[in-house]
C-alpha positions in Angstrom: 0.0 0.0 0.0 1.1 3.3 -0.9 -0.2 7.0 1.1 0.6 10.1 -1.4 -0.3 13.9 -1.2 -1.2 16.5 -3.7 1.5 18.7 -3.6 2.1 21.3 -6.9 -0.3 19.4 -9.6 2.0 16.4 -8.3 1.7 13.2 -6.0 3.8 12.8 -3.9 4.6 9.2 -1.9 4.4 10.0 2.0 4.3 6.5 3.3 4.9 2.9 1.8 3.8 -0.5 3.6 6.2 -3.8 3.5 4.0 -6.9 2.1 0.7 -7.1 3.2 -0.5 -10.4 5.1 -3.9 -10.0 3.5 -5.1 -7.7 0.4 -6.6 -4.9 1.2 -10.2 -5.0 -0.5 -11.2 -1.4 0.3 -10.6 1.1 3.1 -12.1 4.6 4.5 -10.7 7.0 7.1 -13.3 7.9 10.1 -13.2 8.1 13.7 -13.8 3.9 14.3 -13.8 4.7 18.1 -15.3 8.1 18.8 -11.9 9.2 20.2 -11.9 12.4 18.1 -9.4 11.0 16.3 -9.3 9.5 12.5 -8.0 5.9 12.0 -7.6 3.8 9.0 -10.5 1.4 8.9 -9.7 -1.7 6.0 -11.7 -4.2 4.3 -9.1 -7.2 4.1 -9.6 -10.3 2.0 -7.5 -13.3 1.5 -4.6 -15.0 -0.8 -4.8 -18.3 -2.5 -2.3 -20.0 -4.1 -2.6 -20.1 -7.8 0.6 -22.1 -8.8 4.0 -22.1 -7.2 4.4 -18.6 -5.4 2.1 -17.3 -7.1 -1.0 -15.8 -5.0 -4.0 -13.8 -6.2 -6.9 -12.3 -3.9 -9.7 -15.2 -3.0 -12.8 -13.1 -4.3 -14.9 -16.4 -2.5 -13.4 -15.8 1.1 -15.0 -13.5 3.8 -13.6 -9.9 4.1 -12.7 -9.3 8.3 -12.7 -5.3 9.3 -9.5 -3.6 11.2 -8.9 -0.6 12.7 -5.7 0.8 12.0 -4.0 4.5 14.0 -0.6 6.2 12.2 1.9 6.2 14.6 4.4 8.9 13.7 6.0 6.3 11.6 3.9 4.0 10.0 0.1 2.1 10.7 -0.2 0.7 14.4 -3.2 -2.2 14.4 -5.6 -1.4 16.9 -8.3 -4.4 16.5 -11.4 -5.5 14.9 -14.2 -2.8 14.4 -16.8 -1.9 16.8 -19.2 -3.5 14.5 -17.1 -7.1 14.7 -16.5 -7.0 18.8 
């Protein structure tokens, strides 16, 4: 996953992730626990195996919900949603 900002016409990269466990399906930014404060709420799906290490997303599998808070340096996991608990 990449975070950019509009900066002069141009994007700029302000944040890149290592590998991801699970593919993101979608996300949103909103205040998951009433705090006052935004986090990153994502959608995540699942891998299968397609042939050697090869690995797509499993469109069949569940999506699970997590709640995710920037930490000065990168995304902290803070659990499941509200809605989940």
């Amino acid at each position: 996953m990449k975070c950019c900002h509009l900066s002069d016409n141009t994007l700029r990269l302000t944040w890149c992730s290592s590998d991801l466990d699970r593919p993101i399906v979608s996300f949103t930014v909103r205040d998951a626990d009433d705090d006052g404060m935004n986090e990153l709420v994502v959608e995540e799906g699942s891998y299968h195996r397609i042939i050697g290490q090869l690995y797509a997303m499993d469109r069949t599998a569940p999506a699970r919900s997590t709640v995710w808070r920037w930490d000065e340096w990168g995304f902290s996991y803070v659990g499941k949603t509200p809605e989940q608990s």
